[in-house]
C-alpha positions in Angstrom: -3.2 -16.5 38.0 -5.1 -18.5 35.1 -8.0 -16.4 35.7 -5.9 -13.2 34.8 -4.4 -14.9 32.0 -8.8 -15.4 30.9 -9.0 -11.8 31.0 -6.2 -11.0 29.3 -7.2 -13.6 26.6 -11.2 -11.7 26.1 -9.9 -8.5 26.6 -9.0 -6.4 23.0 -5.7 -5.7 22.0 -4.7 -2.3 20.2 -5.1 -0.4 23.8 -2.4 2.1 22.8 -4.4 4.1 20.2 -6.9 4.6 23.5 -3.5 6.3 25.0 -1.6 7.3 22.2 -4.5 10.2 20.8 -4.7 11.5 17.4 -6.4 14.5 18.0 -10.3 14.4 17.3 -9.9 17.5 14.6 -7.1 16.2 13.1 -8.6 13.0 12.7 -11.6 13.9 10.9 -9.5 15.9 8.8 -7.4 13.0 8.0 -10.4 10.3 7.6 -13.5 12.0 6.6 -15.2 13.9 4.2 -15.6 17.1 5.5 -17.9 19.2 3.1 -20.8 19.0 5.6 -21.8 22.5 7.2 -23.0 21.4 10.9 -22.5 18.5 13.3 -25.2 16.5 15.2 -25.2 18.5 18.6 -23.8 21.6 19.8 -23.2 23.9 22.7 -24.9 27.1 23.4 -21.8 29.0 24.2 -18.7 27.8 25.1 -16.8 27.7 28.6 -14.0 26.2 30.6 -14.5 22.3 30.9 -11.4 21.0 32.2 -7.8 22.7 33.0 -4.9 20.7 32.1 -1.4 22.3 33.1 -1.7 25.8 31.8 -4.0 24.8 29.1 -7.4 25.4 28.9 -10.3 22.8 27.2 -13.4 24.5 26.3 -17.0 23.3 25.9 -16.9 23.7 21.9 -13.6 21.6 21.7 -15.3 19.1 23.2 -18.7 19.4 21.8 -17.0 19.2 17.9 -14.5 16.6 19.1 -17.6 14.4 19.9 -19.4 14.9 16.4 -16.3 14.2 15.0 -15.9 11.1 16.4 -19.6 9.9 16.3 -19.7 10.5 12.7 -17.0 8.2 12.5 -18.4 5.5 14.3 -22.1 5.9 12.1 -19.8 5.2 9.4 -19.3 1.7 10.7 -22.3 1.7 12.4 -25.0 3.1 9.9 -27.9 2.5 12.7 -26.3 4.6 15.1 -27.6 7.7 16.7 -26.0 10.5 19.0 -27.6 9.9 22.2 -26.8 6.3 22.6 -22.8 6.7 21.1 -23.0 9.3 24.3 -25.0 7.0 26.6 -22.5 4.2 25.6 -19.4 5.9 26.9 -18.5 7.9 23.5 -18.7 10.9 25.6 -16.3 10.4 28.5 -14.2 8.5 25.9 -13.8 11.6 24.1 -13.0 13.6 26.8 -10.4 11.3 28.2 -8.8 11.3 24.8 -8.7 14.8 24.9 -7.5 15.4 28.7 -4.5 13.3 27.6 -3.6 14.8 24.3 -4.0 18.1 26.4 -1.7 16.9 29.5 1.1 15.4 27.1 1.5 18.3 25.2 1.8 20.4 28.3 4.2 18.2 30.1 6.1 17.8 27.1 6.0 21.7 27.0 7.3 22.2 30.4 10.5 20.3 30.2 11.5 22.5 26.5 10.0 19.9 24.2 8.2 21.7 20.8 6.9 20.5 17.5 8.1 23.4 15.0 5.8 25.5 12.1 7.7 23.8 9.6 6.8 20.2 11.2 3.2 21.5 11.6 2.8 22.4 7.8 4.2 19.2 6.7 1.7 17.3 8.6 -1.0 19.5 6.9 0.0 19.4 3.8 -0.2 15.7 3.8 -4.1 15.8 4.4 -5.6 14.8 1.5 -8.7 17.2 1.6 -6.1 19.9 1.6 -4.8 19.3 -1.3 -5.5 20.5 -4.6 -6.1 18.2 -8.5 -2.5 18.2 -8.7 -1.6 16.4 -5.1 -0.3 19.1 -3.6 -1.4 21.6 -0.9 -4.4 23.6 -1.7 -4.5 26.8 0.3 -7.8 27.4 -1.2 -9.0 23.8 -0.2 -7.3 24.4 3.2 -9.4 27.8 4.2 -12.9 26.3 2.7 -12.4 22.8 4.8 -11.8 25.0 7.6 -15.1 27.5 7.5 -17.0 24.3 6.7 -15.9 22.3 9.7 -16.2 25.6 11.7 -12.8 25.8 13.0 -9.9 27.9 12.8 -6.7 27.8 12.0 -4.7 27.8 15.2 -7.1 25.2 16.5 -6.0 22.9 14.0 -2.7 23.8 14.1 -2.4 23.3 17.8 -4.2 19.7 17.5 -1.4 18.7 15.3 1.4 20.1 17.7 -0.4 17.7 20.4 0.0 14.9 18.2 3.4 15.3 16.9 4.7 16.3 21.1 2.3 12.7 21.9 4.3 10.9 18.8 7.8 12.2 20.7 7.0 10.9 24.3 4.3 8.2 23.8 6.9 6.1 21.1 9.4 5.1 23.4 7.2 4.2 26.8 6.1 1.1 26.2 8.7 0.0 23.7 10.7 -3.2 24.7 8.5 -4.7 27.5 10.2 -7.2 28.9 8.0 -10.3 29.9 8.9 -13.5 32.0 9.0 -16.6 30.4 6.9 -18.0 33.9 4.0 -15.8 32.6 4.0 -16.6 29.0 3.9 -20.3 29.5 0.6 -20.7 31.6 -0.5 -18.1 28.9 0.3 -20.4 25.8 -0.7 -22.9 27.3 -4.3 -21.9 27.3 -4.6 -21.9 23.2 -3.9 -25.3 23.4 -6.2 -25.9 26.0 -9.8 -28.4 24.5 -13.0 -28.9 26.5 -15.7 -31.1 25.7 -19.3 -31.2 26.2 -23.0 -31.0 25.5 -25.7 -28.3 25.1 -29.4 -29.0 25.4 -32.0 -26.3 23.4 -35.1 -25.2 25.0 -36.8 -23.5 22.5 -39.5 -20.5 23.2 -41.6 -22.3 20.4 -42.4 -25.5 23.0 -44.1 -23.4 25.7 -46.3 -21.6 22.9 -50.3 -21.3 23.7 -51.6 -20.6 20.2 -54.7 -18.5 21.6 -54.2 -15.2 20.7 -52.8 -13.1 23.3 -54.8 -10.0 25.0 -54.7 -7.0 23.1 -53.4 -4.9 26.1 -51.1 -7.2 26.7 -49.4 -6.7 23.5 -49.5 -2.9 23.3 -48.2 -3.2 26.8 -44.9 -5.0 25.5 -44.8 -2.8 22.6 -44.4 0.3 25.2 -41.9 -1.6 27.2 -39.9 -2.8 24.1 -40.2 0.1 21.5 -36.5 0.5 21.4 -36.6 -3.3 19.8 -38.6 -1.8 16.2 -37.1 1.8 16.1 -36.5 2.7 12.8 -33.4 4.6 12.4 -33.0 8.2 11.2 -34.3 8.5 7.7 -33.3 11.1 5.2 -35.0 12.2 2.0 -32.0 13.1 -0.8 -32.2 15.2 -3.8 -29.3 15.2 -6.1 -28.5 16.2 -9.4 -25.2 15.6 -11.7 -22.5 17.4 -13.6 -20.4 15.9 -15.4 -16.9 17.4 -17.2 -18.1 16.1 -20.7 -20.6 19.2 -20.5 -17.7 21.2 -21.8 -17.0 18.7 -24.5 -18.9 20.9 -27.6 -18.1 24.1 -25.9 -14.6 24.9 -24.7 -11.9 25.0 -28.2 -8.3 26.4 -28.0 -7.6 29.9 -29.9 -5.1 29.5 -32.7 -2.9 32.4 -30.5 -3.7 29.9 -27.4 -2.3 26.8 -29.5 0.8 28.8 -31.1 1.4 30.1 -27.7 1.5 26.5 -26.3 3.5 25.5 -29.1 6.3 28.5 -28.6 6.1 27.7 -25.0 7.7 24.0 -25.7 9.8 24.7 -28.1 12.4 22.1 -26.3 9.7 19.7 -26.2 8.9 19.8 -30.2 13.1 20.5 -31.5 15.2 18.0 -33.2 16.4 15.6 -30.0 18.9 12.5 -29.7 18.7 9.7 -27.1 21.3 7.3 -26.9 21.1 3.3 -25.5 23.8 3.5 -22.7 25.4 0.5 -20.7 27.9 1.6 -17.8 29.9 0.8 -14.6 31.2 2.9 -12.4 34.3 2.0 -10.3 36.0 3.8 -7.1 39.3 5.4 -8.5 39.8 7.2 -11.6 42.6 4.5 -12.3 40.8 1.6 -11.6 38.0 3.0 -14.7 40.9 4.0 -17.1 42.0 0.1 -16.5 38.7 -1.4 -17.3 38.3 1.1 -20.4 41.8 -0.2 -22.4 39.9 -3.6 -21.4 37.0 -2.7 -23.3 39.1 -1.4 -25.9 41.0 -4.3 -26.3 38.1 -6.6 -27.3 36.4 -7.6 -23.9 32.4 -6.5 -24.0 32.0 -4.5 -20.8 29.7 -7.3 -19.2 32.9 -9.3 -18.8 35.1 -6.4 -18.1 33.0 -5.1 -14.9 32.8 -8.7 -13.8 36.6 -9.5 -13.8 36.8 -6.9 -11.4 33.8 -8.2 -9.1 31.2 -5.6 -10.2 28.3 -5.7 -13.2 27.7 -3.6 -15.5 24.5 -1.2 -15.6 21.8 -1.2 -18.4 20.8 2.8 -18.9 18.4 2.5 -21.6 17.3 5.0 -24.0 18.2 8.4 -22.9 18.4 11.7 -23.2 21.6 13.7 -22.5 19.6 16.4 -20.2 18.3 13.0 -18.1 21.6 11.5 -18.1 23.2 14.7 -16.9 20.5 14.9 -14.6 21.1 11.0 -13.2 25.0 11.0 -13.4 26.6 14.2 -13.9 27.2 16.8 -16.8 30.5 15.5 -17.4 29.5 12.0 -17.9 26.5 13.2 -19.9 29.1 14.7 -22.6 31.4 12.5 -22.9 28.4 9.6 -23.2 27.0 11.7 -25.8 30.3 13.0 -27.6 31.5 9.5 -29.2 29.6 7.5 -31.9 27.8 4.5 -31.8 29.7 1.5 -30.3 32.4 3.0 -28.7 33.1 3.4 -25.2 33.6 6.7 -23.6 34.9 7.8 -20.2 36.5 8.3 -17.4 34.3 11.0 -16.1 33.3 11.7 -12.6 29.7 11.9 -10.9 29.2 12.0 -6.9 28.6 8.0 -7.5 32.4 7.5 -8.6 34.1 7.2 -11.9 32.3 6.0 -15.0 32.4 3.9 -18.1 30.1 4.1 -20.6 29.5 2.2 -23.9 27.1 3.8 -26.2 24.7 0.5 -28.2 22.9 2.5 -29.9 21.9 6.3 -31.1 18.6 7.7 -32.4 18.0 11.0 -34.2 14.2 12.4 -33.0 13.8 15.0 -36.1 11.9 18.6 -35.0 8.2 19.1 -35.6 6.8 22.2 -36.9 3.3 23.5 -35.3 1.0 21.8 -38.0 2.4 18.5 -37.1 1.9 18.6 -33.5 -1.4 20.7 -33.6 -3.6 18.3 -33.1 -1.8 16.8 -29.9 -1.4 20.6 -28.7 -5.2 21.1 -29.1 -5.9 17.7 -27.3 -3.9 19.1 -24.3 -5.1 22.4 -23.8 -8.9 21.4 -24.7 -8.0 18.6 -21.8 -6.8 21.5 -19.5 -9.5 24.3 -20.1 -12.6 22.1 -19.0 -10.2 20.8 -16.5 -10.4 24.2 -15.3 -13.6 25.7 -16.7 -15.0 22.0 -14.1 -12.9 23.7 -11.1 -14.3 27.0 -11.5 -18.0 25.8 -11.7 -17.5 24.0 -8.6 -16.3 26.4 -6.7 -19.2 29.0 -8.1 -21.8 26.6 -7.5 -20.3 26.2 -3.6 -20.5 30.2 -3.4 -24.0 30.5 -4.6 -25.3 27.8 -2.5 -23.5 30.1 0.4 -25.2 32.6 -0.8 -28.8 31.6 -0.6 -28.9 29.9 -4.0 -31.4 26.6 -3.5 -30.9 23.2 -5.7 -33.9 24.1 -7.3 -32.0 27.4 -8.6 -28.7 25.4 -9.9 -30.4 23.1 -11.5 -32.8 25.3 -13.6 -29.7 27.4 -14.3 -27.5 24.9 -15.3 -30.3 22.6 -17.1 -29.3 19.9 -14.9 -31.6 16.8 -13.9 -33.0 16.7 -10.4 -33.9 12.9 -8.9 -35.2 12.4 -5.6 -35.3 9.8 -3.1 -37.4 7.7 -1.2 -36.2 8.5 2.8 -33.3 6.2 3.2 -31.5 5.4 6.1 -27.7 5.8 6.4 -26.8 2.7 4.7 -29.1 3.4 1.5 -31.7 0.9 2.2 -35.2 2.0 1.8 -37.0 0.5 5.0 -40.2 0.6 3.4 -39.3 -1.2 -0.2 -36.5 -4.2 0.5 -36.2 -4.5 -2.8 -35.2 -0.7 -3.5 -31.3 0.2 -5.1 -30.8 3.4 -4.8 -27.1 4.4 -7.9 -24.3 3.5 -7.3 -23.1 6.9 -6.5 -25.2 7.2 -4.1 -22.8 5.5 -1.4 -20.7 8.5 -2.0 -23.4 10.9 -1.3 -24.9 9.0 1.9 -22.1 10.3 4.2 -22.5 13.8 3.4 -26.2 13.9 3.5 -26.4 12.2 6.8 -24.0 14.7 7.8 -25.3 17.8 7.8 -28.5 19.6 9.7 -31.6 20.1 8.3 -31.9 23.6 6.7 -28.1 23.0 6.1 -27.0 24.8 2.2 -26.8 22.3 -0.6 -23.7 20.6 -0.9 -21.0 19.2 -3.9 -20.0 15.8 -3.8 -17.0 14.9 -5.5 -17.9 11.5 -7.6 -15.4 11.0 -9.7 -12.4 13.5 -8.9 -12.5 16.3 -11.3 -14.9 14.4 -14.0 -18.3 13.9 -12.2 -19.9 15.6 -9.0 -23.2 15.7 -7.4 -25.3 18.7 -6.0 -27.5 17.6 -3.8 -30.2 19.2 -0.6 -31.6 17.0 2.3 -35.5 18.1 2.2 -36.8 15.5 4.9 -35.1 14.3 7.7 -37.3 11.7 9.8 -36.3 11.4 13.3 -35.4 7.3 14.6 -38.3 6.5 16.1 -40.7 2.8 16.4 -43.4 2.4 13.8 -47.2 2.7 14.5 -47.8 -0.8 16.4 -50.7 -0.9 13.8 -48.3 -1.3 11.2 -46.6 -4.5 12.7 -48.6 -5.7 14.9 -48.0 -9.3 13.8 -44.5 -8.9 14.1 -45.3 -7.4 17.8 -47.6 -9.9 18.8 -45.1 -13.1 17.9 -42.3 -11.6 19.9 -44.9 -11.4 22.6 -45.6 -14.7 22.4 -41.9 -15.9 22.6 -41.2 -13.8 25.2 -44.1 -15.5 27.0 -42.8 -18.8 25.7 -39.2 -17.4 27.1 -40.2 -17.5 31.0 -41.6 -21.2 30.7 -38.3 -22.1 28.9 -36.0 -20.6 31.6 -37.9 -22.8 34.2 -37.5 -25.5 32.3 -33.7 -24.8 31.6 -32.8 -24.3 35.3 -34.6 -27.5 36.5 -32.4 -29.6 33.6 -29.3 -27.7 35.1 -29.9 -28.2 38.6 -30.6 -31.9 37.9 -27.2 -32.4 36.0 -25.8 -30.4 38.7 -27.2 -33.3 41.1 -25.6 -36.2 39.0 -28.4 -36.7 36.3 -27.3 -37.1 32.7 -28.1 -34.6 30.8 -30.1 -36.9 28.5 -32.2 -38.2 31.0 -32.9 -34.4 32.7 -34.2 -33.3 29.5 -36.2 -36.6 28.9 -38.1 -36.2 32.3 -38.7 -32.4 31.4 -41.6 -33.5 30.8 -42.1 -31.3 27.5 -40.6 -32.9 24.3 -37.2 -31.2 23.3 -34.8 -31.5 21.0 -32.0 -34.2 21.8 -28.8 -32.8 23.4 -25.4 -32.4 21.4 -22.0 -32.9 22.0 -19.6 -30.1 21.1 -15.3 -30.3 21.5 -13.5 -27.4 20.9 -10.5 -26.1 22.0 -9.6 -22.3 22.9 -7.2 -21.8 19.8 -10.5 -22.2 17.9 -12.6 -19.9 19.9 -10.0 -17.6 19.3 -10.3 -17.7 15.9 -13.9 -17.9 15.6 -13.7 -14.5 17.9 -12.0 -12.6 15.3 -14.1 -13.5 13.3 -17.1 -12.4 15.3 -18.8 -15.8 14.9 -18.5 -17.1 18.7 -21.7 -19.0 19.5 -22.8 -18.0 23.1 -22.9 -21.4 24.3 -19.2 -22.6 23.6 -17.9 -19.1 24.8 -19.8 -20.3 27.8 -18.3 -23.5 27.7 -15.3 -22.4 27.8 -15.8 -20.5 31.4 -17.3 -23.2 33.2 -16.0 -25.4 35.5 -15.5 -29.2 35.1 -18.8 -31.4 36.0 -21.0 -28.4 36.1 -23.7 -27.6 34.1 -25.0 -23.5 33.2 -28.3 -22.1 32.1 -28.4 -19.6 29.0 -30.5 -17.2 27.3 -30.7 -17.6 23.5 -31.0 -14.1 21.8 -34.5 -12.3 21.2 -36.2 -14.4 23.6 -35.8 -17.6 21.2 -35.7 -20.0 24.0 -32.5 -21.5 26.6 -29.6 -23.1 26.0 -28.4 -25.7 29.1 -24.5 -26.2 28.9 -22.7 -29.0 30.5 -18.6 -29.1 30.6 -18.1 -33.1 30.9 -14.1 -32.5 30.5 -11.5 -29.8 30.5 -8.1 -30.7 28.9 -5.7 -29.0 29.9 -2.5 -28.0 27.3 0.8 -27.5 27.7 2.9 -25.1 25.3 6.1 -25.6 27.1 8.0 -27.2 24.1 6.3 -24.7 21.4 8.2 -22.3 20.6 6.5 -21.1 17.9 2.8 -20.6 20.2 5.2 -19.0 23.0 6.6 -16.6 20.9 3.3 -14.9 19.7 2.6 -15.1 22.7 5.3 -13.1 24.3 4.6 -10.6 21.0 0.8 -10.2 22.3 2.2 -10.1 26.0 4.7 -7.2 25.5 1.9 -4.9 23.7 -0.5 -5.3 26.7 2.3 -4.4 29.0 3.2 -2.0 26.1 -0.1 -0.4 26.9 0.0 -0.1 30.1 3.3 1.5 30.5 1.9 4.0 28.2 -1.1 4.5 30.5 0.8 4.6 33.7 3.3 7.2 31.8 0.5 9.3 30.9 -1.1 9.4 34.6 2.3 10.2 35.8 2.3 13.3 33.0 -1.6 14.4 34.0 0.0 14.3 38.2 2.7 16.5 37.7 1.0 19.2 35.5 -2.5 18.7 37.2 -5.9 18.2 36.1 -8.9 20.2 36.9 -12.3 18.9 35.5 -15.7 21.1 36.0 -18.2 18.3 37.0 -21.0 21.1 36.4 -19.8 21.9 33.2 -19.2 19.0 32.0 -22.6 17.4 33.4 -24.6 20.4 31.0 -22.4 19.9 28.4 -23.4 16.2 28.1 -27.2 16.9 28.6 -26.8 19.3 25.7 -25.4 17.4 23.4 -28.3 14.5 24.4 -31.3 17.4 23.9 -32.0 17.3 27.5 -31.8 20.2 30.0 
């Protein structure tokens, strides 16, 4: 039993998003900048992979589905490449994800479950990359994000229907787990759990022989280890700027452009009145003539609303359209039909019956044309590069479509082209440490490591609507290891650890065995007979290593430590063939959470989302059973070797 509560306490959390899919398209959508042109691998046709119900998932969904999700991992993961996200399981991730957004939205199909247009549009509409300058849905934005990612509408459409059908079903499966007290306890207990012991260091460096090692020798661990010095992908960028102050010296309102803007808000620039307003509003049309003759009788309406249990309501400066607008018409004119100080009402609003005292009344004169001209050429000067910035955009995305190169748009426009040295996805220049590249460059990284060479140019937005980039990817240069020539030092010393490596693993098993026989762990390293480092102690408890896990900042040897027996002693590799690590556990003590209610209840909260998660997996096999699942091995087996570049 405490072994399954170990696993459960190493295991990660957050299980339900590997259940509860949002759809792969969607997703990138939703996440990712999506003015690339081309993904990382692709399919040479397209066929039937899998059949889910009555649905069908072809090769292509699949293939984009992975480039969609690799090129969210690279974003985390700059150093990442295609062939080892799919070699790592990013593959048959993928298509698991997809097999169950497939099968729930069948099942939920098949027993009269749907996810309407109107539902379907909202969820759209809130993408942020379809959406226009003015935060709401572009349907120009909408059809170019679409050609660029190479989809169509009904496939994105029927992505979201998935999601919105998984939201409906997946919600309420795992919701409420119930979980026995007998299980949280042992559980709980284990955070409060402390071990203590000692680690011994056998470093590479002691088992050294200084003569230089065999030349063959070396380039015969630099075969064997290339993967250890590959360089990752490197891309060459060229970019040039545009910015919206361009337009500054070029774009002037007409005088029938300003007079028509000026005729157009007429309300705006009339004589107008706003009035300070307090009020309260009360239940019964009695109850506020009451509280009125109150008023009227000397009481300030601050004490009136509060001698019948209420308050009254600062409005503030107003306008009678906005108070209309807030309250009602009716309130609006009697608020705005008595003179300063007095009170007005009873009139009604859907809110109830108000009272409203007037504090205060200022008179906003008209203003003729020539007063306001200077604000009204402000705005539409503001507008028209606004504008004359959108259109350029959008020309320069059409010429690039149409053949245009950089080199063309930037001649035409008298823009400056810079360059870059070939950077990897992260912006660092592995040649030159010390290279920056500008700051507006980490905007322009993701899209250029994005597309495929011989891919069109591409705009990056910068700043939104002010400042954008045009930029081309020349030079891509494949991951691959570096001439051996070129760090053959570097080579020849991880050699020589490695070497170093096998004589320190000897050493470290002998020290364990003899701890393991009853020797101290003192005197096993003294009579090593190679002079060491002394041995420390270390005390920890598990509450600690769990914090020092989320933190990513575990060393190896406590999390060892921690899965060791009492009295026994472990051998351990340090990382990049640095030397051993020999751990002893001298004494476990054990905790007891039973009277911590605080530890057992976050507990019981992590508890019921693991079984959370695994009523939502066991639901969703149960949904795959009764609709049936039919995967093409054959398919699916050439699909994968596609996508690595292997036949």
């Amino acid at each position: 039993m405490i072994s399954f509560f170990r696993r459960i306490f190493s295991s990660k959390l957050g299980l339900f998003f590997t259940f509860c899919f949002v759809g792969l398209i969607a997703f990138a959508f939703a996440t990712a900048d999506v003015s690339s042109s081309g993904t990382f691998g692709g399919v040479t046709g397209a066929g039937t992979a899998a059949k889910i119900g009555d649905s069908e998932l072809s090769t292509s969904e699949i293939s984009q589905s992975v480039n969609n999700a690799f090129r969210g991992e690279q974003r985390q993961n700059t150093a990442l490449d295609l062939k080892t996200y799919i070699n790592g399981g990013g593959f048959d991730d993928v298509l698991e994800r997809l097999i169950n957004s497939f099968a729930i939205a069948d099942f939920g199909t098949k027993y009269g479950m749907a996810a309407g247009k109107r539902l379907v549009d909202g969820e759209i509409a809130g993408i942020p990359t379809f959406q226009g300058a003015d935060g709401q849905f572009s349907e120009e934005n909408f059809r170019r994000a679409l050609q660029q990612q190479g989809i169509n509408e009904t496939q994105l459409r029927n992505d979201f229907t998935r999601n919105l059908l998984a939201d409906q079903l997946l919600t309420a499966a795992g919701y409420g787990a119930a979980v026995p007290q007998k299980l949280v306890v042992p559980y709980a207990s284990l955070l409060l759990e402390s071990r203590d012991g000692q680690i011994a260091t056998i470093p590479s460096v002691a088992f050294i022989d200084n003569s230089k090692p065999a030349k063959a020798a070396v380039e015969a661990f630099y075969a064997k280890n290339a993967a250890r010095y590959t360089i990752p992908e490197r891309r060459t960028i060229r970019y040039a700027f545009f910015e919206k102050s361009r337009f500054n010296d070029k774009i002037k309102p007409t005088e029938k452009e300003i007079a028509g803007y000026y005729n157009l808000n007429k309300a705006q620039y009339s004589a107008s009145e706003t009035r300070n307003l307090n009020q309260v509003i009360l239940p019964t049309e009695a109850a506020a003539k009451a509280l009125a003759d109150k008023i009227n009788g000397g009481t300030t309406i601050a004490q009136a609303a509060q001698s019948v249990g209420l308050s009254a309501a600062e409005v503030g400066s107003i306008s009678k359209s906005d108070f209309a607008e807030s309250a009602s018409q009716a309130v609006a004119n009697i608020a705005f039909e008595v003179a300063s100080g007095a009170v007005a009402g009873p009139a009604q609003s859907a809110l109830g019956w108000h009272i409203v005292k007037v504090t205060d009344i200022k008179q906003i004169p008209g203003r003729t044309l020539e007063q306001v001209r200077t604000e009204i050429v402000s705005e539409l000067t503001r507008t028209k590069i606004e504008e004359a910035m959108a259109e350029l955009t959008v020309r320069l995305e059409d010429e690039f479509a149409d053949g245009a190169t950089l080199g063309d748009i930037v001649k035409a426009e008298e823009l400056k082209l810079e360059s870059t040295p070939a950077l990897l996805a992260n912006g660092q220049n592995p040649n030159d440490q010390k290279y920056r590249p500008v700051p507006e460059m980490q905007l322009i990284l993701p899209v250029a490591f994005a597309v495929e060479e011989d891919s069109d140019p591409q705009i990056v937005e910068i700043i939104p609507g002010q400042q954008y980039a045009a930029i081309d990817v020349p030079t891509i240069t494949e991951a691959a290891p570096p001439p051996l020539a070129q760090i053959e030092q570097l080579v020849t010393r991880d050699y020589m650890l490695e070497q170093g490596s096998k004589k320190a693993k000897a050493v470290a098993d002998k020290i364990a065995k003899a701890v393991g026989s009853g020797t101290s762990l003192s005197k096993a390293v003294a009579d090593a007979g190679v002079q060491l480092p002394r041995p420390e102690r270390i005390s920890s408890t598990r509450a600690d290593l769990a914090r020092q896990s989320q933190q990513g900042q575990v060393p190896a040897p406590l999390s060892l430590m921690f899965s060791m027996a009492e009295g026994t002693a472990k051998s351990l590799a340090a990382p990049r063939d640095q030397g051993w690590f020999v751990v002893v556990l001298n004494k476990l003590n054990r905790g007891d959470a039973s009277k911590r209610e605080d530890l057992l209840g976050a507990t019981k909260t992590q508890f019921k989302q693991v079984f959370g998660n695994e009523y939502t997996a066991q639901f969703i096999n149960a949904m795959k059973a009764d609709i049936g699942v039919e995967r093409s091995e054959d398919t699916l087996t050439t699909l994968k070797n596609q996508l690595l570049g292997s036949n």
